[in-house]
Structures are given as structure tokens and as C-alpha cells.
KOLKOLKE-120083 format. One line per field, with one value per residue (C-alpha): residue number from 1; x, y, z; chain. Coordinates in Angstrom, 2 decimals. Example, Ala and Ser with C-alpha at 12.3 -4.5 7.8 and 13.67 -1.06 7.14 Angstrom:
residues 2
i [1,2];
x [12.30,13.67];
y [-4.50,-1.06];
z [7.80,7.14];
ch [A,A];
END
This chain:
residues 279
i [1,2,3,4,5,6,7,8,9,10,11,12,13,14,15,16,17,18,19,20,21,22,23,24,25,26,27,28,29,30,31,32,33,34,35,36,37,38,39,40,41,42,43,44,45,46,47,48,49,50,51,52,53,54,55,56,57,58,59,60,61,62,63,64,65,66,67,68,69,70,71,72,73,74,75,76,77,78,79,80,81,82,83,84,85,86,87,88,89,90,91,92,93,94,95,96,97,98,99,100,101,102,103,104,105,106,107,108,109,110,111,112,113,114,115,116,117,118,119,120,121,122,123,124,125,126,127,128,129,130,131,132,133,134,135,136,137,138,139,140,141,142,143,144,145,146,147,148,149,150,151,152,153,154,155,156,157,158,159,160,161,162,163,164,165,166,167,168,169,170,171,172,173,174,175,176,177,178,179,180,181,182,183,184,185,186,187,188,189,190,191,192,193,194,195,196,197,198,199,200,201,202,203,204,205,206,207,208,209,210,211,212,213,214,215,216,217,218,219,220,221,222,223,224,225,226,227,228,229,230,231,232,233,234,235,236,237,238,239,240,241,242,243,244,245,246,247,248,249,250,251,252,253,254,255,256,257,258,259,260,261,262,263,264,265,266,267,268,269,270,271,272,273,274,275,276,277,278,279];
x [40.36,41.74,43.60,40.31,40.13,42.41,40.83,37.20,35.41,37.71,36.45,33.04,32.90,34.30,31.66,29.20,30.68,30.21,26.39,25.02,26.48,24.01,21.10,19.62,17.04,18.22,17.15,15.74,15.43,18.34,16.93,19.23,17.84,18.99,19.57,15.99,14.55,16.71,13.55,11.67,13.22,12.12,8.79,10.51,10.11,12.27,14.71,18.89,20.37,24.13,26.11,28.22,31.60,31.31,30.96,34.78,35.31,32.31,33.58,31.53,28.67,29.59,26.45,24.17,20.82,22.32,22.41,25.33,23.19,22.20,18.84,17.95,14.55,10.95,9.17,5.68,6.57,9.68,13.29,15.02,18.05,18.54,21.06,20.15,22.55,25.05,28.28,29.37,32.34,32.55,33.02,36.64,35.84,36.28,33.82,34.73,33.93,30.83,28.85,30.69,27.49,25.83,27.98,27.58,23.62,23.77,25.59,23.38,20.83,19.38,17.98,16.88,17.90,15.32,17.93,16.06,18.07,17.04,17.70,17.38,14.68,15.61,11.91,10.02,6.92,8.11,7.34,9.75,8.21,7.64,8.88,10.40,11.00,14.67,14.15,17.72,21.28,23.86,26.75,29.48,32.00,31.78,32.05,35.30,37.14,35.33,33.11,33.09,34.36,37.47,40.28,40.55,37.33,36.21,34.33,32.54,30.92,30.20,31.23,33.71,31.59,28.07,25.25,23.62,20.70,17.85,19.87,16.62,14.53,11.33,9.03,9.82,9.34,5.91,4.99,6.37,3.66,0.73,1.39,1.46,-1.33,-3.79,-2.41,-3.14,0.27,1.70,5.02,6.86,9.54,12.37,16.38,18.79,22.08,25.29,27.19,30.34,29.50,29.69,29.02,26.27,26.20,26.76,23.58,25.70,25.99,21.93,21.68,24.24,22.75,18.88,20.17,21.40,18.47,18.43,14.82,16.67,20.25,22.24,25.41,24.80,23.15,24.40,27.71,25.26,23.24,26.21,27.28,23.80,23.33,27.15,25.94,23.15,20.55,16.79,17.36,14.14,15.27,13.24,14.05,12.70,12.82,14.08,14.77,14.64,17.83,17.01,19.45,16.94,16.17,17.28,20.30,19.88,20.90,21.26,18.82,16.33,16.80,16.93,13.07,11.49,12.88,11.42,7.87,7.78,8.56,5.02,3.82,7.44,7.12,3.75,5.08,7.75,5.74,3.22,6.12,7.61,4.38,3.97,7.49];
y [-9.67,-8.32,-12.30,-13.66,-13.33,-16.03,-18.15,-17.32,-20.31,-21.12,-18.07,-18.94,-22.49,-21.30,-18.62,-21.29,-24.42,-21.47,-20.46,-24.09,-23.92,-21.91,-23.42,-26.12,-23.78,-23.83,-20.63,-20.20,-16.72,-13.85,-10.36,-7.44,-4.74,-1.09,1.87,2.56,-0.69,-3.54,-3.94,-5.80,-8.68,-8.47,-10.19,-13.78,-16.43,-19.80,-17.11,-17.53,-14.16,-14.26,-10.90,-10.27,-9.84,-13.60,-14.67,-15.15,-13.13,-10.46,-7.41,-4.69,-2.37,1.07,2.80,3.96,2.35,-0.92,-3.18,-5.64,-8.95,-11.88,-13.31,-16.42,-18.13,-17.87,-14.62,-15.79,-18.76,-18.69,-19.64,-17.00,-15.78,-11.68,-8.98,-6.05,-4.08,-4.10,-3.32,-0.20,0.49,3.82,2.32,1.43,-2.14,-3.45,-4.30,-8.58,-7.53,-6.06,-8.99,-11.34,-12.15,-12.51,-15.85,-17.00,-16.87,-18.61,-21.49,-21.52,-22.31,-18.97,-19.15,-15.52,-12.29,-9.28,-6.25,-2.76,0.49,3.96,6.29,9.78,10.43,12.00,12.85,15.68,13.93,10.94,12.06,10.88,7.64,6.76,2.54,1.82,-1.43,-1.59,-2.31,-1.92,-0.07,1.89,1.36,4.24,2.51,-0.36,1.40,2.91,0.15,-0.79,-4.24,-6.75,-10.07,-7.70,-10.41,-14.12,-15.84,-18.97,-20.96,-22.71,-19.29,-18.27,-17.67,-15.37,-12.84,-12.95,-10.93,-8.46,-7.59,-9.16,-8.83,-8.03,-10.60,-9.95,-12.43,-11.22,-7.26,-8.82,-10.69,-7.46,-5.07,-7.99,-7.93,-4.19,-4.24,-6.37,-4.59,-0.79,-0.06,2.33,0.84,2.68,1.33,2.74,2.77,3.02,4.80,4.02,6.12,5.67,8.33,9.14,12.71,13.36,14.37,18.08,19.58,19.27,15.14,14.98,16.48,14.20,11.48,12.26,12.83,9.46,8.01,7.19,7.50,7.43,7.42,5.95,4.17,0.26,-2.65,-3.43,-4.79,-7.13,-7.56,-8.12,-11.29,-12.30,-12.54,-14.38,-16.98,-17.84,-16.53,-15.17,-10.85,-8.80,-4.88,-1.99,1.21,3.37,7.52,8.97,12.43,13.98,14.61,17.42,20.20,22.86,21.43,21.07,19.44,15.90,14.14,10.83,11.59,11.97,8.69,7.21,8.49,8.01,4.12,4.29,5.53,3.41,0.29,-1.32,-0.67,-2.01,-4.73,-5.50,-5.40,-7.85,-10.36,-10.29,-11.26,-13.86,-15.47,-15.73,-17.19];
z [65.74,62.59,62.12,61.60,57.91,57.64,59.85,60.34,60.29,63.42,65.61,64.33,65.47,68.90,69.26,68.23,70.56,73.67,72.83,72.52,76.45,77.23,75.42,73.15,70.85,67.37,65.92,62.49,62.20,63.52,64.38,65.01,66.64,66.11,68.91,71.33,69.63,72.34,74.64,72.29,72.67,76.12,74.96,74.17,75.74,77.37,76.40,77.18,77.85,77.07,76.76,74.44,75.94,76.63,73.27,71.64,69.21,69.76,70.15,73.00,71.98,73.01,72.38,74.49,73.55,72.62,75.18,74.31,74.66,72.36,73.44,72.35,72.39,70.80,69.56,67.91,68.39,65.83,67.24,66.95,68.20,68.61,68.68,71.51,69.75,66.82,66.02,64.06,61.75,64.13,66.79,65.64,64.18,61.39,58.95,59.75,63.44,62.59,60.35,62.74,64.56,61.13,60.72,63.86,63.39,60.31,61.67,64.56,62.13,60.96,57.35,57.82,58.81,59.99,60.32,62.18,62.41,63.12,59.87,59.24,56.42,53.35,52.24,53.85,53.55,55.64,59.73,62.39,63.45,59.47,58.93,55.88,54.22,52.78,49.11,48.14,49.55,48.76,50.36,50.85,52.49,50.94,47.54,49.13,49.80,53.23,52.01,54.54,52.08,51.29,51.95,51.40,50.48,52.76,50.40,52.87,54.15,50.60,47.01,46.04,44.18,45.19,43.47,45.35,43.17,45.39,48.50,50.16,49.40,47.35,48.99,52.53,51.71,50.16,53.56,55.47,53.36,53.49,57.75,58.10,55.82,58.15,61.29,59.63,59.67,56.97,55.75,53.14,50.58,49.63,49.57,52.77,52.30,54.16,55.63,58.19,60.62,63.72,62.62,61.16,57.86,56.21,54.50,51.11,51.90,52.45,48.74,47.65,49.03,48.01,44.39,44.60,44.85,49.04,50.98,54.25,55.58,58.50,59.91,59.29,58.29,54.54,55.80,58.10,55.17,52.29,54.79,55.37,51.76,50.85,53.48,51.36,53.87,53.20,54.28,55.48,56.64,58.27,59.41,61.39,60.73,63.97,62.89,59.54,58.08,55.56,54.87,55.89,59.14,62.26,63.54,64.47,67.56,69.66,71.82,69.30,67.75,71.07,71.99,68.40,69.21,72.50,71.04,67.92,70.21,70.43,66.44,65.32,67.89,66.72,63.04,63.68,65.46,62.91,60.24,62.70,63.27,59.16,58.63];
ch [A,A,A,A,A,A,A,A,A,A,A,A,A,A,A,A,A,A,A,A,A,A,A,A,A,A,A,A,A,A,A,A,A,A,A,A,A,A,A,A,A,A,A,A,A,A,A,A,A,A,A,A,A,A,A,A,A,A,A,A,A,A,A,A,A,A,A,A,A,A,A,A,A,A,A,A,A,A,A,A,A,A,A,A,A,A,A,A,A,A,A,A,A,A,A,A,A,A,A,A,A,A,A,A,A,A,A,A,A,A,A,A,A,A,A,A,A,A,A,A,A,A,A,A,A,A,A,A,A,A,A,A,A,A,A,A,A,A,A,A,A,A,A,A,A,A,A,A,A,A,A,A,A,A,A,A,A,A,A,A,A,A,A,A,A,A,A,A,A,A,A,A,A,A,A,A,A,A,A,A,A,A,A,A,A,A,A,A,A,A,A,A,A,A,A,A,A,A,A,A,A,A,A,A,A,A,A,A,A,A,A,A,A,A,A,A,A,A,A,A,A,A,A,A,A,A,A,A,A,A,A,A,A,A,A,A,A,A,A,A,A,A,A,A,A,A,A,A,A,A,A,A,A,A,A,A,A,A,A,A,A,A,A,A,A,A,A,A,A,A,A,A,A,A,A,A,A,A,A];
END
């Protein structure tokens, strides 16, 4: 799919034209769920299950604890359409394959985006099972050369150079903190750090990376969040700590993240509904 620069709004109309085939809910809100977190969506309802490989122009999730599905139908009674599993620049895509989907919500309809990922935490005082509201990013490929509007601009998908200050929108980290709140759900703040992976990173990157500034670190979500944002859309992110990534510790692992997900399932869950029911 690496011709789709030049002709994305093409391959996003076609991907659009083939999930209106399989149902008639317009979704207002896109949720992309990140590795052990899939089986919430398993709690929508009048929902359309469509997998992935046949949606043109969606590439295959190869990781184990993403599913490969887009689910579409009501969670709190929101439309909504969601990801059970996202693409990663690892995984041998490009960064256009990746936020793909993120166009093809937002022409479904979606004036939001909720993006979860598991993250290693930066700060020994943050537990595994800690959620953190993404107040800002830094993004390492990106800075490298690896942003996903490198290429032509569309200007019907959005402006050429689009700010990123507020790419995570104020009012929605506010409504995310006033649920958790009311539920008694500790939800931390902080920043999220990009990196490419799939190693893990060296005990010298997890100084680097704390020195910058980062609260946690992991392998996505600001590509899916620099598209969300060109497209003009509203952007709410959480992650959740699966392991800690400290250079003293211990060496993380899939598995890990993979049963933190599975454990923090129902309080994230219950956090997300909360903010869908609100929206």
C-alpha cells in the first residue's frame, strides 16, 4: 500500500463503500484498543463484526493479543466503531498503513478518537496496572523522519502543517479525570513516549527517555493520534502500565503486558464506558 499517498482518499472511500455493506450505524466516536485490552468491545451491542483482512486497504494484525477485527455498534449507548487491535510500524508497515483506519473512522463519521495502549512506566511510583491519561507525546520516529503526513498533502483530509499543541484535547482529559473521579478510579497524567520497537528498550534509552520528560513509554499511538488530529477530530488517550520499564528492574516481556491487560480489563472497561456515556 505504499501508492496510497498519492491517492488516499481513493483507498479510503473504498474501505468506507465496503463497511456501510455490513451495516447502517454511523459511528461518532472510534476506539482503538491496545494488546490484552480487545475483549472489551465484547460488551457492545447491535454490533457488526468485520475483520480486518476484508477491509481494502487494512493491512493484518500480527500480534498476539490483537485480534484483527473492527466492531461496530453501541457501547453506552454511543455509536462507535472499534479497533480490536492496531497496526504497528514494527510490524513492517508503514506509518500511512498504520493511521489508515484513523481516516477511515473519520469518514465514517467519528468526531472522536479514544486511543488505549499498554506502556511501560517510567516512574517507580506508578504500579503495573497504574492508567494514565496522555497529556502530551513525544514522538521518536516521527522526529526521525517517520511522521505519518510525510508525502503529498490531501487537503481534503487536512492542512498541510497542523499544530499539535493540544493534540490531546483538554476538555476530554477533563471529562476522563471527572469519570474516574466518581467511579474511585486513580488516573494519572502524564507524557507517552514513542518508540519503534520491537525490542525493548536498553536501560541507557529508559534514562534517555525519563530525562526527556516521558511518564511512560511504548510502540504506538501518536502516529494514530498525529492523523486523528490533521483530520480535525476531538483525541482522548490512556495507557495502561503493564510492566515497569526502569533500568534497575527486571526485563520486560509480552506476556506481561498481555496479563496486566487481561486484569485491568473490567476498571478500564468501566472507565471507558463511563466517558462514552458522558460524550
Amino acid at each position: 500500500m505504499t501508492t496510497m499517498m498519492g491517492h488516499q482518499q481513493e483507498h479510503i472511500l473504498r474501505a468506507v463503500e465496503t463497511v456501510r455493506k455490513y451495516t447502517g450505524i454511523t459511528p461518532r466516536v472510534g476506539v482503538i484498543l491496545g494488546s490484552g485490552l480487545g475483549a472489551l468491545a465484547d460488551e457492545m451491542t447491535d454490533a457488526t463484526v468485520i475483520r480486518y483482512e476484508d477491509i481494502p486497504g487494512f493491512p493484518r494484525s500480527t500480534v498476539h493479543g490483537h485480534r484483527g477485527e473492527l466492531a461496530i455498534g453501541y457501547l453506552s449507548g454511543t455509536p462507535v466503531v472499534v479497533m480490536r487491535g492496531r497496526f504497528h510500524f514494527y510490524e513492517g508497515y508503514d506509518m500511512h498503513q498504520v493511521t489508515f483506519p484513523v481516516r477511515v473512522m473519520h469518514a465514517l463519521g467519528c468526531e472522536v478518537l479514544i486511543a488505549t495502549n499498554a506502556a511501560g512506566g517510567l516512574r517507580p511510583d506508578w504500579p503495573v496496572g497504574e492508567l494514565m491519561c496522555i497529556s502530551d507525546h513525544i514522538f521518536m520516529p516521527g522526529l526521525a523522519g517517520h511522521n505519518p503526513l510525510r508525502g503529498a498533502n490531501d487537503e481534503r483530509l487536512g492542512v498541510r502543517f497542523p499544530p499539535m499543541l493540544h493534540a490531546y484535547t483538554p476538555a476530554l482529559r477533563q471529562l476522563a479525570h471527572e469519570v474516574a473521579r466518581a467511579q474511585g478510579t486513580p488516573l494519572q497524567e502524564g507524557v507517552y513516549v514513542m518508540v519503534a520497537g520491537p525490542s525493548f528498550e536498553t536501560g541507557a534509552e529508559l534514562r534517555m527517555c525519563r530525562l526527556l520528560g516521558a511518564d511512560v513509554v511504548g510502540m504506538s499511538t501518536a502516529p494514530e493520534v498525529i492523523v486523528a488530529a490533521h483530520a480535525g477530530m476531538r483525541v482522548l488517550a490512556i495507557s495502561l502500565v503493564t510492566n515497569q520499564a526502569l533500568p534497575d528492574g527486571s526485563p520486560a516481556n509480552h506476556e506481561e503486558v498481555i496479563e496486566a491487560g487481561n486484569a485491568a480489563r473490567p476498571r478500564f472497561g468501566t472507565l471507558l464506558k463511563g466517558i462514552l456515556a458522558r460524550l
